[in-house]
C-alpha positions, 0 to 999 in steps of 0.5 A, a space after each residue: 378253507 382248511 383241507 385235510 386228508 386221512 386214510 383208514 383201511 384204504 378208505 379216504 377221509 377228507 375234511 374242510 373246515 375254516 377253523 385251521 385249529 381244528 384242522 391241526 388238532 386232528 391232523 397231531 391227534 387222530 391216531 390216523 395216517 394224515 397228510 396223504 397226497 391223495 391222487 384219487 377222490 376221496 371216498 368220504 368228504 366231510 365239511 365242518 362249519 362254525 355257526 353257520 346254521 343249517 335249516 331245513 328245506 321245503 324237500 325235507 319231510 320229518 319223520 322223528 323229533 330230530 331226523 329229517 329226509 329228503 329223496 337223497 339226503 338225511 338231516 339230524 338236527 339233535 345229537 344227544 351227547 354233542 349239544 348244538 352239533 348238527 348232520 347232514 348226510 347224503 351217498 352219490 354212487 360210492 361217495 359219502 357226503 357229511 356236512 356238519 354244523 356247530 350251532 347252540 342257541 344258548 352259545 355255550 357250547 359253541 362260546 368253549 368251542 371257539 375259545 378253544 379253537 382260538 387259544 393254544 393256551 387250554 390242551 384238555 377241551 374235552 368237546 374237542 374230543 368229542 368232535 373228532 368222533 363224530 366228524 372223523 370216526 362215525 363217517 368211517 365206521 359207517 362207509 367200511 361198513 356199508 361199503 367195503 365190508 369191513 366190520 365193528 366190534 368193541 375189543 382189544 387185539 394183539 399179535 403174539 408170536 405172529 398170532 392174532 389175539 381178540 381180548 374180550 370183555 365189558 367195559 371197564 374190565 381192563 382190556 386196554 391195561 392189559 393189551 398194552 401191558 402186554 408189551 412186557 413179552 418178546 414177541 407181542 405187538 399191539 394192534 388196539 385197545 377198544 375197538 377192532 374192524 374184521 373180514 371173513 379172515 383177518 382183525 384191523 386196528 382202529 386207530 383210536 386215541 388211547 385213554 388212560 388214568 393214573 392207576 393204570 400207567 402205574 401199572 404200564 409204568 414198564 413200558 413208559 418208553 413206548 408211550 407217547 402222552 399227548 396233552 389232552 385228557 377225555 375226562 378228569 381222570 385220563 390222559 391220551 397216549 399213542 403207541 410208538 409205530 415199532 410196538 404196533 401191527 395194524 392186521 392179524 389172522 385171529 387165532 384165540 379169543 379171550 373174555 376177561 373176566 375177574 376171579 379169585 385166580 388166574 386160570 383159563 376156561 373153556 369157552 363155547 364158541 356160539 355163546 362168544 358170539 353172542 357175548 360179542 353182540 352183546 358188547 356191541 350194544 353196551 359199549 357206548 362209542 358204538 351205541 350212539 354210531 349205531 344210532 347215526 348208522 340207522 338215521 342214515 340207512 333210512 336215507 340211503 337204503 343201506 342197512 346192515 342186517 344183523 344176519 350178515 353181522 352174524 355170519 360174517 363174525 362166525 365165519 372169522 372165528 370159525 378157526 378161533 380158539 376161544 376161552 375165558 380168562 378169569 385173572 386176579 385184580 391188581 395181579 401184574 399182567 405179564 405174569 397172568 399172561 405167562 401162567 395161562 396164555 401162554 399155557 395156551 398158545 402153541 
């Protein structure tokens, strides 16, 4: 059995697995600080099995199509974006506990799957991808929730001159080209290009892979020294990145926040601030990484009694931006990012 271990905000992960190749492909590709000698217990434990199928026990009551229950544990029998992957959940004291099965009657996923995990030969298996999400990600999005208060928001962040900065922004809009473009200018260093973790006081980087296409390293191609490619891509038309450790901060105290949006200029707007909260909720729901975890979230919080009220989610994002300056950023497609940001960030910032 393969065991490794990885940290997220103080938080421990540990996954054992007989495919070593899976092993190594997440300890090379997570983005997550790995390997760590841990002394203590892991807060969460995660076994991954192969065809090793999982049925149901007499104890289990069903109460959909694919969620079972029993007095202390979960079971979800269908993912809709991960054919054949299966869950198993349960919480002793503060310990999570997942137990994930790869199985597909058919075989087919499960025949690309051991392909992959049998030949170093095929670097962009995209299921593969899919698979950390859902073994690594998920199981420590919802334990910082649940447990440590450590919250979930689709958004870019960077640190400028020691402030923290939250960009904004629907899917799609450019918030990953631009926080990383950013790295144009003295003083900037980047935190994360898709997702945020944040208390009553402070943004955390989520060490995500970094996808980007060819239009946009086009546009990156300047800060081409600070990007290190890794030979696996999400999708036809992306490749994964991570950013050289000296370019980036992992925490900020947020001082602006700003939406991106397109325009026929770049200029800054002003922003009410109860109305960039609920933007903010909003993008929660749109952004699908989020929607399908905040789906595995409430199958579990039936089991274990622990849900997140969207009340709390609310005061808690309140009170961080209590003392955030907030604004729209309206900017001209295709316009290069360090020029934007000179003309109305930086216009902003004090």
């Amino acid at each position: 059995m393969n065991k490794m271990d990885c940290e997220l905000l103080g938080s421990y992960l540990r996954l054992h697995s007989e495919q070593k190749e899976l092993v190594d492909f997440i300890r090379d590709y997570t983005g997550l600080q790995t390997n760590y000698s841990i002394e203590r217990d892991p807060n969460i434990c995660v076994n991954f099995k192969v065809n090793d199928d999982f049925h149901v026990g007499k104890n289990y009551r069903r109460i959909s199509r694919s969620i079972w229950l029993d007095k202390s544990s979960v079971f979800i029998s269908e993912i809709e974006r991960f054919p054949g992957l299966k869950l198993e959940a349960k919480i002793e004291g503060n310990k999570f506990y997942i137990n994930a099965y790869l199985v597909n009657k058919n075989q087919s996923v499960l025949k690309k799957m051991i392909s992959y995990l049998i030949s170093k030969e095929n670097h962009k298996e995209f299921k593969f991808i899919g698979l950390l999400y859902y073994i690594i990600f998920v199981p420590f999005f919802y334990y910082l929730e649940r447990f440590c208060n450590q919250y979930l928001l689709h958004a870019s962040a960077i640190e400028y001159e020691g402030k923290g900065i939250i960009l904004a922004g629907l899917g799609g809009i450019g918030k990953s080209t631009f926080s990383l473009g950013t790295l144009l200018l003295q003083g900037s260093k980047f935190m994360s290009d898709n997702l945020i973790f944040f208390d009553y006081q402070k943004i955390y980087s989520c060490p995500e892979p970094i996808a980007l296409d060819d239009k946009s390293i086009t546009i990156l191609k300047e800060i081409a020294n600070l990007l290190v490619p890794k030979e696996i891509s999400f999708t036809k038309n992306r490749m994964w990145y991570q950013i050289k450790q000296e370019a980036t901060t992992t925490e900020a105290i947020p001082k602006y926040l700003f939406w991106l949006q397109c325009g026929n200029e770049n200029k800054i707007l002003p922003l009410n601030k109860d109305m960039c909260i609920n933007h903010l909720l909003n993008i929660n729901l749109l952004a699908k990484e989020i929607r399908e975890y905040y789906i595995l979230a409430a199958a579990f919080d039936f089991a274990f009694s622990r849900p997140l009220s969207p009340n709390v989610y609310f005061e808690r994002l309140s009170r961080l931006l209590s003392g955030v300056d907030c604004y729209i950023l309206q900017f001209k497609p295709g316009s290069d990012i360090k020029s934007v940001f000179n003309e109305t960030i930086c216009k902003i910032i004090v």
